[in-house]
Structures are given as structure tokens and as C-alpha cells.
Kinemage of the C-alpha trace (Angstrom):
@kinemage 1
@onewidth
@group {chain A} dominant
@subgroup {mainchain}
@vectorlist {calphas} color= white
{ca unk a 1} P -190.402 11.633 -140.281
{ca unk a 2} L -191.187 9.740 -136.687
{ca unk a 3} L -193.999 10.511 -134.480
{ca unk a 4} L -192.074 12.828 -132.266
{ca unk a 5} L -190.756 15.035 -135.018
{ca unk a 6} L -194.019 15.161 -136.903
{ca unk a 7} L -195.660 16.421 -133.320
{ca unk a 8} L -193.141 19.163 -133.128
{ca unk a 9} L -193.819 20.513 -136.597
{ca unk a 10} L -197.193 20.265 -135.549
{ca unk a 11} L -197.116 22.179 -132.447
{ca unk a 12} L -194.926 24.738 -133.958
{ca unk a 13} L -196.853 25.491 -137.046
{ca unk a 14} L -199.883 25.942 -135.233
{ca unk a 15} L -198.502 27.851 -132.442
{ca unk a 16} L -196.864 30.401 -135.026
{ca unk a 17} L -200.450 30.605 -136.991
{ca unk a 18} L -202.427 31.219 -133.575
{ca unk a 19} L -200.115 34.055 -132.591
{ca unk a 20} L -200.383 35.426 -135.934
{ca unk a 21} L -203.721 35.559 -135.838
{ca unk a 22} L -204.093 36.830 -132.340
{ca unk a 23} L -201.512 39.686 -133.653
{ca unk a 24} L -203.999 40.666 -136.598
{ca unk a 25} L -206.921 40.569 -134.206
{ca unk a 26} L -206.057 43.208 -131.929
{ca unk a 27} L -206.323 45.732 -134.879
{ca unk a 28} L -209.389 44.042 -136.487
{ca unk a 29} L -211.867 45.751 -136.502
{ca unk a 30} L -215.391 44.377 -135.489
{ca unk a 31} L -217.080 41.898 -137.573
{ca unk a 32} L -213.710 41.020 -139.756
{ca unk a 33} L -212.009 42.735 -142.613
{ca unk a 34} L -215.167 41.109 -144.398
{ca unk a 35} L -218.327 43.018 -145.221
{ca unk a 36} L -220.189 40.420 -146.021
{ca unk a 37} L -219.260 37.139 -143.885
{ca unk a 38} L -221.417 35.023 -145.555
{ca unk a 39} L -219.847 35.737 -149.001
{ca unk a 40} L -216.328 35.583 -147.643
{ca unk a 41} L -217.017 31.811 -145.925
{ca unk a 42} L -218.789 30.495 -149.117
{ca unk a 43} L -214.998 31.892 -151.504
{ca unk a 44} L -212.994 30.212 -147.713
{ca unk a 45} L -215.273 27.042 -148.557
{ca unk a 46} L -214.316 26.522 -152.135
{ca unk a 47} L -210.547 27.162 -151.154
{ca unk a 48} L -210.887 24.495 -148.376
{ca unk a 49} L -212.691 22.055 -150.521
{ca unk a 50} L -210.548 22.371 -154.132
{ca unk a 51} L -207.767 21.827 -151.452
{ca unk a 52} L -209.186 18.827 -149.842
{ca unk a 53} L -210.321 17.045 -153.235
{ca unk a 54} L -206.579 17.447 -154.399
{ca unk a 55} L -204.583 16.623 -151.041
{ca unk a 56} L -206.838 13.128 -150.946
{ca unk a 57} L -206.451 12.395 -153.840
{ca unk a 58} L -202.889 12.857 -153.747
{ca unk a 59} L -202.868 10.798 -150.303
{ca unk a 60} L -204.918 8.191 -152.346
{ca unk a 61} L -201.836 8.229 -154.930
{ca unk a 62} L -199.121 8.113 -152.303
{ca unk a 63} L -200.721 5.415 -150.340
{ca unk a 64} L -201.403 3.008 -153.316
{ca unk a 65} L -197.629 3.235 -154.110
{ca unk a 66} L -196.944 2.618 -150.393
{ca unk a 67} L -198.882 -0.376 -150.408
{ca unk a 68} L -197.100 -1.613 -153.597
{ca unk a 69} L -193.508 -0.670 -151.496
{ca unk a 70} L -194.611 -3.621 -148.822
{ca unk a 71} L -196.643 -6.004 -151.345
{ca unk a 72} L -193.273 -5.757 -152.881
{ca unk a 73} L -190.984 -6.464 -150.199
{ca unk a 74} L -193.154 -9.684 -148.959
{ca unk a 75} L -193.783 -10.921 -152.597
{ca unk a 76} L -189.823 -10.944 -153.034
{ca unk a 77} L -189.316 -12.665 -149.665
{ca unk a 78} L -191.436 -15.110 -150.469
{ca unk a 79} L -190.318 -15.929 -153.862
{ca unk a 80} L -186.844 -16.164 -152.705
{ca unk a 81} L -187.851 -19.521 -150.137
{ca unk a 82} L -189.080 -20.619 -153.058
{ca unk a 83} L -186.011 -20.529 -155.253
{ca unk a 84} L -183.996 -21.838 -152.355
{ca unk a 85} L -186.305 -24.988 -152.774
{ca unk a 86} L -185.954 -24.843 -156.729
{ca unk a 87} L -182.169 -24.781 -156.772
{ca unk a 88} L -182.210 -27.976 -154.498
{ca unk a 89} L -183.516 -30.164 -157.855
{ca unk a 90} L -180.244 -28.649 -159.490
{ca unk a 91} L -176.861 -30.607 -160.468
{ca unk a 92} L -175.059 -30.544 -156.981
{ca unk a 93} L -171.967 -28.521 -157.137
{ca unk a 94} L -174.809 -25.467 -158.499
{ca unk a 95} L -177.359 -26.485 -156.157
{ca unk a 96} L -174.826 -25.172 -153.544
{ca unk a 97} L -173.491 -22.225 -155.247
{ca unk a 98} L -177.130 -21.265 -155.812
{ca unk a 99} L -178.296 -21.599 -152.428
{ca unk a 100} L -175.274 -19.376 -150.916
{ca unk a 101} L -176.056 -16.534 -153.380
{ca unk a 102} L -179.857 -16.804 -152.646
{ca unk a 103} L -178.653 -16.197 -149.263
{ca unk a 104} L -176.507 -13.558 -149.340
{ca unk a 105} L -179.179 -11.643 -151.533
{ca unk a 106} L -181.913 -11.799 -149.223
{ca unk a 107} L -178.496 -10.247 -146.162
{ca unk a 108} L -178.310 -7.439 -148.898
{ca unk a 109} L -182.104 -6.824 -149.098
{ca unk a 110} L -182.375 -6.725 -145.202
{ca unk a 111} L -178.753 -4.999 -145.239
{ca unk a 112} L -177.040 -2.582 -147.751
{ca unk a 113} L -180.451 -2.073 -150.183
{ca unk a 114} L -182.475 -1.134 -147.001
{ca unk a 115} L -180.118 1.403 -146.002
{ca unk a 116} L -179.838 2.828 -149.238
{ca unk a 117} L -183.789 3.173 -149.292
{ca unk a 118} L -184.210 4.354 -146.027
{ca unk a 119} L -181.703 7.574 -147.435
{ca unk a 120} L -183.671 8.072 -150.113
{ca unk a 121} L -181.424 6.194 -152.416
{ca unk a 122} L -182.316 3.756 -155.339
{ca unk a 123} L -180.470 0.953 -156.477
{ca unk a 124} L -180.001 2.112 -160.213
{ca unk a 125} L -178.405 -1.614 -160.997
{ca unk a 126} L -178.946 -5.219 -160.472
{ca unk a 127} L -178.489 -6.711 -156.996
{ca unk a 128} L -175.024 -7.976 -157.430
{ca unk a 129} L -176.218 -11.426 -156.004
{ca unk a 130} L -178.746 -11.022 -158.591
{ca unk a 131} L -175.786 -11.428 -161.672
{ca unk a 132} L -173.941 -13.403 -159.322
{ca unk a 133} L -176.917 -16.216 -159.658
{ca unk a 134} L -176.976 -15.383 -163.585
{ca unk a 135} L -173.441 -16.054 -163.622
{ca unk a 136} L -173.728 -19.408 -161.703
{ca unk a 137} L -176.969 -20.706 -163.426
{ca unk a 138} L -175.278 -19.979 -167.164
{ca unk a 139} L -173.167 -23.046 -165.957
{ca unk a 140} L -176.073 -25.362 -165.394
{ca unk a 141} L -176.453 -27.588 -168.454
{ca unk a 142} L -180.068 -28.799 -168.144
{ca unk a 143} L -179.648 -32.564 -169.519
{ca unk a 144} L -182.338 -34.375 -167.219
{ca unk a 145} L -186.008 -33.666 -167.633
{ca unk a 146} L -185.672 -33.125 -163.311
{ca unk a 147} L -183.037 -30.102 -163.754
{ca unk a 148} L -184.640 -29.005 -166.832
{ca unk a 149} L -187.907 -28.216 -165.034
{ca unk a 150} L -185.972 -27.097 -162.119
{ca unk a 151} L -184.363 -24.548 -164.747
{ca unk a 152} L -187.770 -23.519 -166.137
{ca unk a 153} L -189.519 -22.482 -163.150
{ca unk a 154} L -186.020 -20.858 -161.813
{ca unk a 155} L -186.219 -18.475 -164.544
{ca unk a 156} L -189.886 -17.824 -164.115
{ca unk a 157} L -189.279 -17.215 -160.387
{ca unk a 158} L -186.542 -15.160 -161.413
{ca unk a 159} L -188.958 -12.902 -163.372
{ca unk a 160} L -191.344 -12.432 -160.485
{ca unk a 161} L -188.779 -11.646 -158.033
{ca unk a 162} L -187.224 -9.033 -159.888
{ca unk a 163} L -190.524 -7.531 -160.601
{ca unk a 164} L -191.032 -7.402 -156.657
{ca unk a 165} L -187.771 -6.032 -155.910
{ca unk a 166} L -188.755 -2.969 -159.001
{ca unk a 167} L -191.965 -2.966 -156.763
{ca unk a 168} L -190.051 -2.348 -153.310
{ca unk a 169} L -187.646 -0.052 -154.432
{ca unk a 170} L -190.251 2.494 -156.234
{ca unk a 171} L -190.999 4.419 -153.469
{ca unk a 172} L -187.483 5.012 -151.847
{ca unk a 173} L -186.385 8.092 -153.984
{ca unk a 174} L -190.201 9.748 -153.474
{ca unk a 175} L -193.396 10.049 -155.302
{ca unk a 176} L -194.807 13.566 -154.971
{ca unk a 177} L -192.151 15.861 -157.689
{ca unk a 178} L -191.360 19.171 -156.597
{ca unk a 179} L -193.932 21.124 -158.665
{ca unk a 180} L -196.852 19.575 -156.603
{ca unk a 181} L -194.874 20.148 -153.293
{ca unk a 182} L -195.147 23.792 -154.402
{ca unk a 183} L -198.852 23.758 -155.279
{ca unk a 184} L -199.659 22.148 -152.238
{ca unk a 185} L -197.842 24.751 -149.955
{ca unk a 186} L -198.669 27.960 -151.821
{ca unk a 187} L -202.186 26.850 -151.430
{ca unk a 188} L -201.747 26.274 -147.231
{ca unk a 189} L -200.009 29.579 -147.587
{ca unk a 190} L -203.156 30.982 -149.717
{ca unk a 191} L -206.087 29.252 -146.751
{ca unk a 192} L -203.712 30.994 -143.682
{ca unk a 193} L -203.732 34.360 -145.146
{ca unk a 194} L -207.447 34.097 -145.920
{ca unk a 195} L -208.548 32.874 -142.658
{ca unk a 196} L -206.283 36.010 -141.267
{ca unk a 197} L -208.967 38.282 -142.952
{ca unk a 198} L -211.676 36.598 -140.083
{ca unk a 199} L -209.699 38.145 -137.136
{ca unk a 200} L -213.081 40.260 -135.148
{ca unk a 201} L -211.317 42.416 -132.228
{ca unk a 202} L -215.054 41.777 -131.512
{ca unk a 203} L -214.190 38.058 -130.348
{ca unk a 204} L -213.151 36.396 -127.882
{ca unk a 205} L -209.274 35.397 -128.104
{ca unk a 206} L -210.124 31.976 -127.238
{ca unk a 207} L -212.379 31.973 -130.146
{ca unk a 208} L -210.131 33.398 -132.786
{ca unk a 209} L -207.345 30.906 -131.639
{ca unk a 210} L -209.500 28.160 -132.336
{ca unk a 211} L -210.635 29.001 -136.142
{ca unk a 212} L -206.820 29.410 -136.646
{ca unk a 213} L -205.857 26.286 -134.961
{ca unk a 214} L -208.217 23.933 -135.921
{ca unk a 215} L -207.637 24.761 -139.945
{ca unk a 216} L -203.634 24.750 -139.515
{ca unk a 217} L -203.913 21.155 -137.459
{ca unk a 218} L -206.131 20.115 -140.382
{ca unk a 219} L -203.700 21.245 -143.252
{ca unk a 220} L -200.944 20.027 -141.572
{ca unk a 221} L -201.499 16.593 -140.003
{ca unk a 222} L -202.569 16.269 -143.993
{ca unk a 223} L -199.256 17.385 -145.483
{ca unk a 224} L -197.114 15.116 -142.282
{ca unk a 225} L -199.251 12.014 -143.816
{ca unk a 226} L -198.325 12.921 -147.417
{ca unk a 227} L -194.722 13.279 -146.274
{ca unk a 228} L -195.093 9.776 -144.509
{ca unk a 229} L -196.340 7.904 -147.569
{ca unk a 230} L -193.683 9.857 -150.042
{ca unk a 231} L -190.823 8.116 -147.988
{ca unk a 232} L -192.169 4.469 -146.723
{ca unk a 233} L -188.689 2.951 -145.824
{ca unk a 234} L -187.018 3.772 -142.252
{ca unk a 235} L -187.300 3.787 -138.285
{ca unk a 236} L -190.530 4.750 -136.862
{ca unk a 237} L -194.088 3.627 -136.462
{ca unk a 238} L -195.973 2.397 -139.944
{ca unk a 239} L -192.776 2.702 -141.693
{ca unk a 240} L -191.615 -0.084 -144.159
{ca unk a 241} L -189.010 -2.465 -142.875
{ca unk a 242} L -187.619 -5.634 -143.891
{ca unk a 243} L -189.460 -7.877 -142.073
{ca unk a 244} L -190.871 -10.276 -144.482
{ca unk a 245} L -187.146 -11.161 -145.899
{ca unk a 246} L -185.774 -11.316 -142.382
{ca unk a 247} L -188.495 -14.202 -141.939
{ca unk a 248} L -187.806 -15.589 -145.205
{ca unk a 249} L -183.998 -15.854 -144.143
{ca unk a 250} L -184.768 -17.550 -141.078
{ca unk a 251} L -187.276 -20.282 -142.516
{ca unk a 252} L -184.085 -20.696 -144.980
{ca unk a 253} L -181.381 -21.311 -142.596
{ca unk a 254} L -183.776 -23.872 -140.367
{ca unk a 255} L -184.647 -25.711 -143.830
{ca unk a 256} L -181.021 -25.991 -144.497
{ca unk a 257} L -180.481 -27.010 -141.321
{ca unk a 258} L -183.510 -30.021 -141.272
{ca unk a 259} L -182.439 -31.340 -144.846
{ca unk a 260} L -178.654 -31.623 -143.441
{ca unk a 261} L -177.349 -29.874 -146.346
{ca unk a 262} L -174.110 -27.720 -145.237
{ca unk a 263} L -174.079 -24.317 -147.190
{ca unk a 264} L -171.732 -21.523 -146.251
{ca unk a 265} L -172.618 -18.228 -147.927
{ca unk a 266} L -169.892 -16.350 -149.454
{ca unk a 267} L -170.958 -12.895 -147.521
{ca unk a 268} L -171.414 -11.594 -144.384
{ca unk a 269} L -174.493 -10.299 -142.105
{ca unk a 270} L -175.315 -7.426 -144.762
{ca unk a 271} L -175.062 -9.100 -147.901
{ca unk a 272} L -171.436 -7.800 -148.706
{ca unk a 273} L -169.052 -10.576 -150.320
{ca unk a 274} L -166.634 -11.854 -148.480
């Protein structure tokens, strides 16, 4: 959800609240549907704060996960300049297969994978560069102490990369299940019919809008963030993009470059083989 939708829920949840209050008011009678306001704002404040406690907490949760999402994403673009370098101590004729298939997994990161995320997708199977490298290093036949160190931190960069990419992809499908998306709004639903019960004929209109509107804003500019940090990948400001592997792709092709080493990836733009 961008900034300009997330205003217009806004505005039109709160309008539709306000009037709905106003409506009630003009019935009211004086002094509330309350007897006893004092008793009826101590049961509002235990509402308000039971819901509070649970929505940060949540929002605690969702951010956490978030943060993991781009952690993720930077640790995995960072590892993969690194393996570039690693395959370089290689037998040749790998060294180059290698280095194409590094680079055509960090297109499909920045290309196909992100798209998928940013529709809620998951990838439920290895990045097919991913087995393609498998593939490739099952030829290598480590028989110098050089390539055979070269082959022993490949696999242990391996490992950390495909933790990363677990790490970056978590969040794409959303965090919050259903059941607590149903808590959450029964309980807003439970706060806007309370705070209906304050409407005072005896007030000012002005007034009454205001003790609506200020609790709806609240609850909702609460629930917008949640929605936010249960889908971190897309367009818009604070999302997640793929920023750290577009980097990493571009220190890769000027290293390639500087070292002279000619290396044509077998893919295109978005990481699809060609």
C-alpha cells in the first residue's frame, strides 16, 4: 500500500466514523448513553490499552521480520561479490561458467524473484541459477591445494547465501495469518461502537467529531503500518527493493571489466536463460 492509497483509506474511514457519530449525536441525549462517565471511560480505557499492548506488539513482530527481509537482501548481495571473487581461484573453463551463473542469479534476484515477491508470491524452489552453479561446480575436481580452498569456502559461501535468500523471501507471502487480522478488526469494530455510546446532543459538533476522529486516525494509521510491514517488497516509500544486489551487480561487471576477464552470461536483463 503507497502513501497516497494509505491517505485515502485514511480519510475515508474517518470521515465515515465522524458522520456516524454526528448521526448518533443528534438523538443523544445529554450527558451520553452513559450514567456514569467516569465508569464508562475507565471500561473505554482498558479496551484502548489491551488493544494498544497487542497492536505493538504485533508491529514489534512485523517489523523485526521486515528488518530480517532487507538484512537479507544486502547479506545475499554481498555474499554473491564474494563468490564472484572465489570462483576466480577455480580451474579456468569453471571459473567462467561460474562467474556467468553468479551473474545471471543476482538479474533474477533484481528481476523475476522481485516480481514474484512484490505479488505476494514465494519462490517454493531453488533459484534455478542456484542448481545451475551445483551443476557446474560437481565438475570441478579439486586437485590443487589453491582450488581446493577455493572449493571449501565456495560451499561455505554457498550456505550463507542461501540462508540470506530464505531470509529475503520470508516476508513476501505475509506474516500476520488471517485469525489475527480478524481479532484485530473486530476489536476496531468493538472501540467505534463504544465510543458511539459518548455522543452528548449536549456538545458541541465540533467536539464530538473530534473524540471520533482522533481514536479512528489512531486505530487506523496503526493497522496501515501493520499492513506496510506484512508486505515489505514493492513500489512506494520504505518499501523493500533490490538495491543492494543491483550494486552488487554493478561492482561485478566493473571488476570483470578491470581484471580483463571476458564473461558473457548465458541470460538476459532479468535473469531468464537465454
Amino acid at each position: 500500500m503507497n502513501v497516497l492509497l494509505g491517505a485515502l483509506v485514511l480519510i475515508a474511514v474517518t470521515g465515515v466514523t465522524t458522520a456516524a457519530m454526528l448521526l448518533v449525536r443528534k438523538k443523544a441525549p445529554e450527558g451520553s448513553y452513559f450514567s456514569d462517565g467516569d465508569r464508562a471511560a475507565g471500561v473505554f480505557g482498558v479496551l484502548a490499552t489491551g488493544f494498544s499492548v497487542l497492536l505493538g506488539f504485533i508491529i514489534f513482530l512485523a517489523f523485526d521480520s521486515y528488518d530480517a527481509s532487507r538484512s537479507g537482501a544486502e547479506a545475499e548481495a554481498t555474499i554473491l561479490a564474494q563468490q564472484v571473487e572465489t570462483a576466480q581461484f577455480m580451474p579456468e573453463a569453471s571459473a567462467r561458467e561460474l562467474t556467468g551463473e553468479l551473474v545471471c542469479y543476482g538479474r533474477s534476484v533484481t528481476g523475476f524473484e522481485w516480481t514474484a515477491m512484490t505479488s505476494g508470491k514465494v519462490q517454493d524452489t531453488v533459484n534455478p541459477w542456484g542448481a545451475a552453479m551445483f551443476r557446474t561446480l560437481k565438475t570441478v575436481d579439486p586437485q590443487t591445494a589453491t582450488v581446493q580452498s577455493a572449493y571449501d569456502r565456495w560451499m561455505d559461501q554457498t550456505a550463507r547465501r542461501e540462508q540470506a535468500r530464505h531470509d529475503r523471501v520470508h516476508g513476501a507471502e505475509g506474516l500476520i495469518p488471517l485469525p489475527l487480522w480478524l481479532v484485530l478488526l473486530a476489536i476496531s469494530g468493538l472501540i467505534f461502537v463504544y465510543v458511539l455510546f459518548f455522543a452528548d446532543r449536549a456538545e458541541r459538533a465540533v467536539t464530538q467529531g473530534l473524540l471520533m476522529g482522533s481514536v479512528t486516525v489512531v486505530i487506523t494509521l496503526l493497522l496501515l503500518l501493520l499492513v506496510f510491514f506484512d508486505h515489505p517488497h514493492g513500489d512506494g516509500i520504505g518499501r523493500l527493493d533490490p538495491t543492494a544486489m543491483r550494486q552488487s551487480l554493478g561492482l561485478i561487471d566493473r571488476g570483470l571489466d578491470v581484471t580483463g576477464l571476458n564473461v558473457t552470461p548465458p541470460c538476459d536483463t532479468d535473469g531468464n536463460a537465454t
